[in-house]
N, CA, C and O atoms as a GROMACS GRO file, in nm:
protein
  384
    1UNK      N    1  12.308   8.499  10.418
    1UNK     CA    2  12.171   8.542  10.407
    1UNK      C    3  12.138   8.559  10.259
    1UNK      O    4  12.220   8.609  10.183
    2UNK      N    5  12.031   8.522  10.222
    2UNK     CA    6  11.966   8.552  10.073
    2UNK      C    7  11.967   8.692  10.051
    2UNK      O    8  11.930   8.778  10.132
    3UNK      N    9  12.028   8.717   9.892
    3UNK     CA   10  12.002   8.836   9.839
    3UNK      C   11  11.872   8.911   9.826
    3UNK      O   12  11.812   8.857   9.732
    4UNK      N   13  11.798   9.009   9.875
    4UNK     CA   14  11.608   9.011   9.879
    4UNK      C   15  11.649   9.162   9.790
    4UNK      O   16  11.546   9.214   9.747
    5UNK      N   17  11.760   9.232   9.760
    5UNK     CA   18  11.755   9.300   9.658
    5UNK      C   19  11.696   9.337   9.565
    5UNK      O   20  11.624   9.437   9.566
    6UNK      N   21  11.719   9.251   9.451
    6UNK     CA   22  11.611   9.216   9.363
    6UNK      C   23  11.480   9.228   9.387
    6UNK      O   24  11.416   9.294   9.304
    7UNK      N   25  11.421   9.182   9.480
    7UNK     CA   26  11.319   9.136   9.517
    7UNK      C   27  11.199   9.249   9.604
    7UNK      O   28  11.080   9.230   9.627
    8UNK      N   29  11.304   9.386   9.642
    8UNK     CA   30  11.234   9.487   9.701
    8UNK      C   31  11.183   9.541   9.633
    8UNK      O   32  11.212   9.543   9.513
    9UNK      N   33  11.056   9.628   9.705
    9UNK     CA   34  10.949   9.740   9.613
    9UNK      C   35  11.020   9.814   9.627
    9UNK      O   36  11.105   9.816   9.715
   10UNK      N   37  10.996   9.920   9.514
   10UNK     CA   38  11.108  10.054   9.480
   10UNK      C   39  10.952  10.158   9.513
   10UNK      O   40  10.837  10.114   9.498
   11UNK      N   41  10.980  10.272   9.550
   11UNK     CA   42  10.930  10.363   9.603
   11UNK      C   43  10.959  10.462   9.708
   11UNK      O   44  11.047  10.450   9.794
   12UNK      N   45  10.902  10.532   9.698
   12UNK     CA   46  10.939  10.685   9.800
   12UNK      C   47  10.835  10.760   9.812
   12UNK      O   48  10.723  10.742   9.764
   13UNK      N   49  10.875  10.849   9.879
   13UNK     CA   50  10.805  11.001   9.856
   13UNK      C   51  10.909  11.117   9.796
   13UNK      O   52  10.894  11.236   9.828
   14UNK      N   53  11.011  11.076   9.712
   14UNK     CA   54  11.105  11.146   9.619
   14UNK      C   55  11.157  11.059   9.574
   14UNK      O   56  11.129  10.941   9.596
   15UNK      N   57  11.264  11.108   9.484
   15UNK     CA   58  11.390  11.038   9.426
   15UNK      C   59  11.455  10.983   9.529
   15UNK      O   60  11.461  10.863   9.556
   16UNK      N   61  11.515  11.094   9.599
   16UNK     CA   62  11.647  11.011   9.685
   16UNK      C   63  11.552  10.910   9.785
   16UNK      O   64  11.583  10.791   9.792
   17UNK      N   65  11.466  10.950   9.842
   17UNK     CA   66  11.420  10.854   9.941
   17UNK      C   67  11.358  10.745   9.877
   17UNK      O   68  11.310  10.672   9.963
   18UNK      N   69  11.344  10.713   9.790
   18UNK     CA   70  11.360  10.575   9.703
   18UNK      C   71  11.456  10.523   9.639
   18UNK      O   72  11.436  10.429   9.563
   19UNK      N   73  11.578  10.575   9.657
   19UNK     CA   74  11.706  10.507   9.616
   19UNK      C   75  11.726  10.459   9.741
   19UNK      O   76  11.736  10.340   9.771
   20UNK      N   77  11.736  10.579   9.838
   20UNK     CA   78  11.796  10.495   9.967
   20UNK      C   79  11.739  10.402  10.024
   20UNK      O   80  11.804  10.339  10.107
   21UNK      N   81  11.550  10.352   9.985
   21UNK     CA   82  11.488  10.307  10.062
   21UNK      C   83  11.546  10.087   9.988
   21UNK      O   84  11.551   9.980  10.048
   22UNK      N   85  11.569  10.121   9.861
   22UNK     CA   86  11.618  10.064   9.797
   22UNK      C   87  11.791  10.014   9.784
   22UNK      O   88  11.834   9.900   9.764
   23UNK      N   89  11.847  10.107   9.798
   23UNK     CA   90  12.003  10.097   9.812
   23UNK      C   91  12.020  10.070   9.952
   23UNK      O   92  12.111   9.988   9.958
   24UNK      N   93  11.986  10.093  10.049
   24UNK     CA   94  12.072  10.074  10.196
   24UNK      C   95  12.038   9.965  10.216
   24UNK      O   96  11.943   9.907  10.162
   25UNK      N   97  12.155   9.902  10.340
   25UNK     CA   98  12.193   9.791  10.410
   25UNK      C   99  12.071   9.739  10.494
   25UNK      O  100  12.022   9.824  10.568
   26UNK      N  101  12.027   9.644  10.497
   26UNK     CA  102  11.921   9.611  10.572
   26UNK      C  103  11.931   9.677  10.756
   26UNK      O  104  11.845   9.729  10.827
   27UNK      N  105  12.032   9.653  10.772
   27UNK     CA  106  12.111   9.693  10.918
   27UNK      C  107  12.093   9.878  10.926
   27UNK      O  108  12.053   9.953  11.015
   28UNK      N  109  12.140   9.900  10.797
   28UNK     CA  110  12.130  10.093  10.844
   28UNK      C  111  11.969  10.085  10.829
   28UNK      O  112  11.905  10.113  10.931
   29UNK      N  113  11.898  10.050  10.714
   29UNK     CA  114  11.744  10.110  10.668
   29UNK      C  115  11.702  10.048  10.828
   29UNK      O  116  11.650  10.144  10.884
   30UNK      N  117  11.703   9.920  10.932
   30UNK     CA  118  11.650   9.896  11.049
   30UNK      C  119  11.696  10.002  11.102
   30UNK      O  120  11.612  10.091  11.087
   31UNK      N  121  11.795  10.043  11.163
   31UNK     CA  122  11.845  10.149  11.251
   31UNK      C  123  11.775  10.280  11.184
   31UNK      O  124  11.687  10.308  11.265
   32UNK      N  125  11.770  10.354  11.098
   32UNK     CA  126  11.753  10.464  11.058
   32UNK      C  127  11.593  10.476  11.070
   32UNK      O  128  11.549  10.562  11.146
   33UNK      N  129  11.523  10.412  11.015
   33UNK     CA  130  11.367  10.437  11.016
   33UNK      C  131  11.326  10.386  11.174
   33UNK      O  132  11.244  10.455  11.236
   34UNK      N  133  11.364  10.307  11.216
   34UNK     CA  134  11.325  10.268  11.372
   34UNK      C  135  11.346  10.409  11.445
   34UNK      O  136  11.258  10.491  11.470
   35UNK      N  137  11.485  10.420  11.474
   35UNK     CA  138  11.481  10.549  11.544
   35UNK      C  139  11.436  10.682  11.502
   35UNK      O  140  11.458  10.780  11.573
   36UNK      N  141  11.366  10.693  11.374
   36UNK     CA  142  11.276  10.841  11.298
   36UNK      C  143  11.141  10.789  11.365
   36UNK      O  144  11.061  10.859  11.426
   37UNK      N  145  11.136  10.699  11.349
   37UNK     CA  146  10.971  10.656  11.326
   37UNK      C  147  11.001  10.665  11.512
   37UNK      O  148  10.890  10.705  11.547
   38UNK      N  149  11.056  10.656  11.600
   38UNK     CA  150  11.038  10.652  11.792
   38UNK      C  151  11.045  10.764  11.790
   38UNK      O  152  10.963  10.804  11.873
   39UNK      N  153  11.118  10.884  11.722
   39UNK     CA  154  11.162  11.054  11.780
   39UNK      C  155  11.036  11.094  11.683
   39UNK      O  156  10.990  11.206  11.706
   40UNK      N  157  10.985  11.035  11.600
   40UNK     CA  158  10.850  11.120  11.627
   40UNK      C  159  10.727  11.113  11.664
   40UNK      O  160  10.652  11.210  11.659
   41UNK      N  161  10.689  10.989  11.710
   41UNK     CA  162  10.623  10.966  11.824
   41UNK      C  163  10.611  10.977  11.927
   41UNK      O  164  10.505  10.956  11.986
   42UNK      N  165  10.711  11.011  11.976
   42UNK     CA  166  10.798  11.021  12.138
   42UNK      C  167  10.863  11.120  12.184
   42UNK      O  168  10.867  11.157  12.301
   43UNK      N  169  10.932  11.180  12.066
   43UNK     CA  170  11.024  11.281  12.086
   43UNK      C  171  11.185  11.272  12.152
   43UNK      O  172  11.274  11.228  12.080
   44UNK      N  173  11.208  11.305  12.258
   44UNK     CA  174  11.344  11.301  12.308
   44UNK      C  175  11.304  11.230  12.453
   44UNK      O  176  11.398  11.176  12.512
   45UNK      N  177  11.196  11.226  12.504
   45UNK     CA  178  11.188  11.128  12.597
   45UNK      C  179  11.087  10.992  12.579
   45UNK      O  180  10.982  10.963  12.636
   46UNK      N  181  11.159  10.929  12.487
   46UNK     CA  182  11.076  10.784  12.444
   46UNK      C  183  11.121  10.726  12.568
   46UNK      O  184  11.202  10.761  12.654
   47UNK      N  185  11.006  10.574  12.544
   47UNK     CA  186  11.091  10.469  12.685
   47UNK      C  187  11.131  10.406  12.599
   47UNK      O  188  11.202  10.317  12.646
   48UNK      N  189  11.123  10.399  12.457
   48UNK     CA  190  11.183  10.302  12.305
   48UNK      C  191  11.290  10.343  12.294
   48UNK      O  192  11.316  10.463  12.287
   49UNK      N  193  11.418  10.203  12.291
   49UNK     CA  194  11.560  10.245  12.211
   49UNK      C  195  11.591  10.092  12.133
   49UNK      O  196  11.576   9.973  12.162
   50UNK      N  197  11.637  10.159  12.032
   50UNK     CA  198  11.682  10.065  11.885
   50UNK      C  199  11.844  10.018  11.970
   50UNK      O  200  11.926  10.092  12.024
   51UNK      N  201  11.844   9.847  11.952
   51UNK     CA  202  12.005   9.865  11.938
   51UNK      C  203  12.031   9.749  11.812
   51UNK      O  204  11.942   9.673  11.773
   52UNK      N  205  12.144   9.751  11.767
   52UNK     CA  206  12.156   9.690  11.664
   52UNK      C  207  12.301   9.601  11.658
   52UNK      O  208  12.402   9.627  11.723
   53UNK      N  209  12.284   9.499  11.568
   53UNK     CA  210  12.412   9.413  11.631
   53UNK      C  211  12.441   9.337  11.447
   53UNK      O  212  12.376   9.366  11.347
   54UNK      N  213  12.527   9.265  11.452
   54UNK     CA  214  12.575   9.252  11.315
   54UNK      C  215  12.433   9.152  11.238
   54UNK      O  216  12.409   9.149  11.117
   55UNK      N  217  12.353   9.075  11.349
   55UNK     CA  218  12.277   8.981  11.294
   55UNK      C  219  12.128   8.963  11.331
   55UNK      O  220  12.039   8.890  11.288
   56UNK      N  221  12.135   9.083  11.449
   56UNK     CA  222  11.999   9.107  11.481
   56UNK      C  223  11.988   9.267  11.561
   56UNK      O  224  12.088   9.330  11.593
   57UNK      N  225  11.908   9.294  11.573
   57UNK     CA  226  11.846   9.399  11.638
   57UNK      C  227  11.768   9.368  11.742
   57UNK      O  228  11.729   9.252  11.750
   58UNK      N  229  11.729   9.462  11.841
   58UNK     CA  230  11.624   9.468  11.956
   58UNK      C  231  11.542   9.622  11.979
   58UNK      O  232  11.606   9.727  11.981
   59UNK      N  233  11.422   9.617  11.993
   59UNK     CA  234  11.381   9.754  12.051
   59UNK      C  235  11.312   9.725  12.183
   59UNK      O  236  11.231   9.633  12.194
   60UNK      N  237  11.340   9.793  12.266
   60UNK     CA  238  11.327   9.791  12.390
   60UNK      C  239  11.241   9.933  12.477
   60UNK      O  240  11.258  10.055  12.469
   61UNK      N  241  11.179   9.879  12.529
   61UNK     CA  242  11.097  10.005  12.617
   61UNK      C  243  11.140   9.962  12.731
   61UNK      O  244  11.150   9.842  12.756
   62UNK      N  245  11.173  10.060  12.818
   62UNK     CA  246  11.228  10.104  13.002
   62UNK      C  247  11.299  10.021  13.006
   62UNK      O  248  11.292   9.960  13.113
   63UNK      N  249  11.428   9.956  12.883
   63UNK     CA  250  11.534   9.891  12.896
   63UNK      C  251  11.494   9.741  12.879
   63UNK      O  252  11.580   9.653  12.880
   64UNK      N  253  11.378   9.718  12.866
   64UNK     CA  254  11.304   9.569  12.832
   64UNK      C  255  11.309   9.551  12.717
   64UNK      O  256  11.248   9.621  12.636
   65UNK      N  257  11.397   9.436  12.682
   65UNK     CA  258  11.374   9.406  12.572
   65UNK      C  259  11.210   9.373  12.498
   65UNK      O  260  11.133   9.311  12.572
   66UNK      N  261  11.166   9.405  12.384
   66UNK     CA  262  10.976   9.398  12.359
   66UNK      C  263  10.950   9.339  12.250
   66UNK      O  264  10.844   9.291  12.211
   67UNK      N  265  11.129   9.348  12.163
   67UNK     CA  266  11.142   9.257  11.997
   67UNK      C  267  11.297   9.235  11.989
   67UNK      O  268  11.379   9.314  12.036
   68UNK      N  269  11.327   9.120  11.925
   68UNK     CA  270  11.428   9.073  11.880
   68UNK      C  271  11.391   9.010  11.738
   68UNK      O  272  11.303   8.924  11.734
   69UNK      N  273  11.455   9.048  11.625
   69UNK     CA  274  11.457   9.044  11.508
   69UNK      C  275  11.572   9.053  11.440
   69UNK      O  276  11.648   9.149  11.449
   70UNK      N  277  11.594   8.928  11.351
   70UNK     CA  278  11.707   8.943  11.256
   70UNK      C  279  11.701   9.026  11.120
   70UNK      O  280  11.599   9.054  11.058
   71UNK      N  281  11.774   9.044  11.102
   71UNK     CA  282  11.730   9.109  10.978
   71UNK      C  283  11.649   9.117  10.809
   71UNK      O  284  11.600   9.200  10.732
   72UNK      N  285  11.677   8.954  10.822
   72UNK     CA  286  11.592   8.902  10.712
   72UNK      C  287  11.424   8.966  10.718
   72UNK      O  288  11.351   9.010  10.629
   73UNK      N  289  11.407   8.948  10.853
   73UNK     CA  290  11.245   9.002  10.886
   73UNK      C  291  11.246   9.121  10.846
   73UNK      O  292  11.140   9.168  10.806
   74UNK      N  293  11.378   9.209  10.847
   74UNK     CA  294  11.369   9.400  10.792
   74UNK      C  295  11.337   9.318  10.645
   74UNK      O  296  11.216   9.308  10.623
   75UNK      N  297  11.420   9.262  10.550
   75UNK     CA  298  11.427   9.257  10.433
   75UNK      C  299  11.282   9.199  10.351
   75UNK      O  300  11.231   9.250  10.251
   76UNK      N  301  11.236   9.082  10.420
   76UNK     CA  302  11.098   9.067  10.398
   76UNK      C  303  10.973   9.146  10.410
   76UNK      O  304  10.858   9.125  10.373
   77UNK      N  305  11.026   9.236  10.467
   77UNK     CA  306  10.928   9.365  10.500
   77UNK      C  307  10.925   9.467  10.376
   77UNK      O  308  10.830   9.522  10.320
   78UNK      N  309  11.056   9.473  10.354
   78UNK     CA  310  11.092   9.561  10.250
   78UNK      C  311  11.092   9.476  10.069
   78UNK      O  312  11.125   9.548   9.974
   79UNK      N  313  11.059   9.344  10.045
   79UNK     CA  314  10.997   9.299   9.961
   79UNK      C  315  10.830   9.301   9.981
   79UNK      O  316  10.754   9.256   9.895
   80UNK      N  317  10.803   9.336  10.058
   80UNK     CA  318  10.605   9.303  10.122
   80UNK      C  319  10.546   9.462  10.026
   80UNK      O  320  10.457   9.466   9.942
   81UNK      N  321  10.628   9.569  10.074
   81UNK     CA  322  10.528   9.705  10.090
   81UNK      C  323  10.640   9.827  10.083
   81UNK      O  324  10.748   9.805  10.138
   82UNK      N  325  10.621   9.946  10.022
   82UNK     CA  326  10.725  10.034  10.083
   82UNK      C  327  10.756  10.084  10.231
   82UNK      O  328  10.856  10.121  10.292
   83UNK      N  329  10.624  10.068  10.257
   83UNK     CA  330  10.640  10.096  10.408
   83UNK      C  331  10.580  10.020  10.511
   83UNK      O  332  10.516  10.054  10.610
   84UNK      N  333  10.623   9.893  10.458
   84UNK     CA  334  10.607   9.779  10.507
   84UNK      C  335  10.650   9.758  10.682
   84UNK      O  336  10.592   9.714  10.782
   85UNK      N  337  10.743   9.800  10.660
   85UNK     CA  338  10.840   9.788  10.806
   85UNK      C  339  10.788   9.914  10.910
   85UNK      O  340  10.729   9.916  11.018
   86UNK      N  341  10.838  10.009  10.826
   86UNK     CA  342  10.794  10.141  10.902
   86UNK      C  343  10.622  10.121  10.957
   86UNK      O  344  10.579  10.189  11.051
   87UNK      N  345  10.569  10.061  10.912
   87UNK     CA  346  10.444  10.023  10.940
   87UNK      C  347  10.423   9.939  11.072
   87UNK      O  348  10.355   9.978  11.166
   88UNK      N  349  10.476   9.842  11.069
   88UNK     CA  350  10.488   9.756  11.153
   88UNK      C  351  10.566   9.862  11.348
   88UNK      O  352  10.514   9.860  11.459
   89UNK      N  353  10.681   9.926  11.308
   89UNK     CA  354  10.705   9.952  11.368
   89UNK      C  355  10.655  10.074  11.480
   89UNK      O  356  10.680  10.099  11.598
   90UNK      N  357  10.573  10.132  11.375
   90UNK     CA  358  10.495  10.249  11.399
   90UNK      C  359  10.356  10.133  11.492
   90UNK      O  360  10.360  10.165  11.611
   91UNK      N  361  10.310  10.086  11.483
   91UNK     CA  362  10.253   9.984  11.561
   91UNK      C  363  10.288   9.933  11.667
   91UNK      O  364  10.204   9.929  11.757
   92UNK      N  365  10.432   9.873  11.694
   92UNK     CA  366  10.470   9.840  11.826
   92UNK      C  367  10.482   9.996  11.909
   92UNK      O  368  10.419  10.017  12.013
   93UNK      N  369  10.555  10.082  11.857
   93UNK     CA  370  10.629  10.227  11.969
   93UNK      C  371  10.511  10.341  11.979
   93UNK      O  372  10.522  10.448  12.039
   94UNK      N  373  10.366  10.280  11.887
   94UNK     CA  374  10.272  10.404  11.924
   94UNK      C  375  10.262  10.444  12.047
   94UNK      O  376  10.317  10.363  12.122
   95UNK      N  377  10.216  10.533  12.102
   95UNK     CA  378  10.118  10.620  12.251
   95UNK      C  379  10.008  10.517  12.227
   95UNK      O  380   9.961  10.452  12.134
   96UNK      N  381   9.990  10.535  12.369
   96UNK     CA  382   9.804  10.464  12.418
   96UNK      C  383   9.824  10.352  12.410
   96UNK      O  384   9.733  10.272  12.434
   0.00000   0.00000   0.00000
């Protein structure tokens, strides 16, 4: 897979959360903001669950799969916007 390193917006709403938003693995930053961004929309009884695999991911409502995405699509997200992704995702797992 292409290095998109380089290539990401740096930003936060602090220090550390712009290192990490910047430093982590495309694979943890998918897993980590997917499942923040469902427990607080949802709380502890979402019908949304993240699973994650070495080369792609899925989020799924009532066990249906609803997206399948490799990861390059996290990384292009994260060259687009800081909260590029989180954006997107906050869009598929809203209420209503």
């Amino acid at each position: 897979m292409y290095d998109y390193k380089e290539k990401r917006i740096r930003g936060g709403s602090s220090y550390a959360d712009a290192m990490y938003r910047f430093g982590a693995s495309p694979e943890h930053y998918a897993r980590r903001m997917t499942e923040r961004i469902i427990e607080k929309e949802w709380g502890i009884e979402s019908p949304f669950r993240y699973f994650g695999s070495e080369g792609f991911f899925i989020i799924s409502e009532n066990d249906v799969p609803v997206i399948i995405k490799d990861y390059e699509f996290v990384e292009i997200h994260r060259c687009t916007a800081v909260h590029s992704f989180e954006n997107w995702v906050q869009e598929l797992v809203k209420k209503g």
